[in-house]
Every structure is written in structure tokens, then in C-alpha cells.
C-alpha positions, 0 to 999 in steps of 0.5 A: 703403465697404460690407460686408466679404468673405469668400474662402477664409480672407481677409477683405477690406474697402474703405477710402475711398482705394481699399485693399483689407485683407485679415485672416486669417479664423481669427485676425483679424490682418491679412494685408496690403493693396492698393492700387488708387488708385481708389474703388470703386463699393461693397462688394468681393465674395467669391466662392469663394477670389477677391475682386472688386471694381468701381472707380468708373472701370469697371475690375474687379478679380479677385484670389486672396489665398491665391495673392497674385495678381491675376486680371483689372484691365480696363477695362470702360468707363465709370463704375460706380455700383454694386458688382458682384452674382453672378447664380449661381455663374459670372455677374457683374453690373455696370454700367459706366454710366448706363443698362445692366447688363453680364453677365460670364461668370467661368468665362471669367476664372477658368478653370473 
């Protein structure tokens, strides 16, 4: 689901089975795969050199693909509708239900 994301030199993209596919930006090949065996609620979302993502159980998703590591996967509550969306460079929107949209500070999780 959604629009592909760019961080670093990866490229990502959503399948409908909650897998994230990461190509080599300069090449095309495909670098690997994730699997998060959760849908998502949307698009997953580039942001310097990480991607997150947000699954439709409320969980959000950080990963470093240069680094093959994974940042954050925390509940965040309830159920997401829609993907995550930058405010600016260190706020993340999400909603985690019906009613209200949270605002995550990044530099908190990233370390800046």
C-alpha cells in the first residue's frame, strides 16, 4: 500500500502482507526485505537515512537500512487509520485512534 520511500540510498515500499522491500537506490536491485506481519495503516515514510512506518494495530516502526537495524517497535495504542506524517524535521504525527492525533518528538528516539 501507498507511495515508495526514500532513505539514504534505500528505497522501500509496503506489500499488502505487512513486508517492507528495500531496493538499492542507485542500482535498482533489491536489498532485502522485512517482515512485520502486520498491515499498515498506509505508506511507510522516509526520513533522513531511517524509515518508519505505522501498523494498523498501533505499533510504530523505526529502522536504519544502512545500518540493518531496527530503532523503535512500540505500541503506541489503539489502532492506526492513517500513515505517520512529518510536521517538520523532529515531530511525527500519528493517530492511534478514532478521535486524536498524537505528536512524537524524533529526536527523543533517533538520539539527536
Amino acid at each position: 500500500p501507498g507511495n515508495p520511500a526514500r532513505a539514504g540510498g534505500f528505497a522501500a515500499v509496503a506489500d499488502s502482507r505487512g513486508r517492507i522491500l528495500l531496493f538499492d537506490v542507485a542500482t535498482g536491485s533489491m536489498r532485502g526485505q522485512i517482515a512485520l506481519d502486520r498491515a499498515l495503516a498506509g505508506s511507510v515514510l522516509g526520513h533522513g537515512n531511517h524509515l518508519i512506518a505505522l501498523t494498523k494495530d498501533g505499533r510504530l516502526w523505526i529502522y536504519d537500512p544502512a545500518k540493518e537495524r531496527e530503532i523503535c517497535h512500540a505500541s503506541l495504542g489503539g489502532s492506526a487509520r492513517f500513515p505517520p506524517a512529518l510536521l517538520d524535521r523532529s515531530r511525527l504525527a500519528v493517530s492511534v485512534d478514532r478521535e486524536s492525533i498524537t505528536v512524537i518528538e524524533l529526536g527523543s528516539i533517533l538520539g539527536n
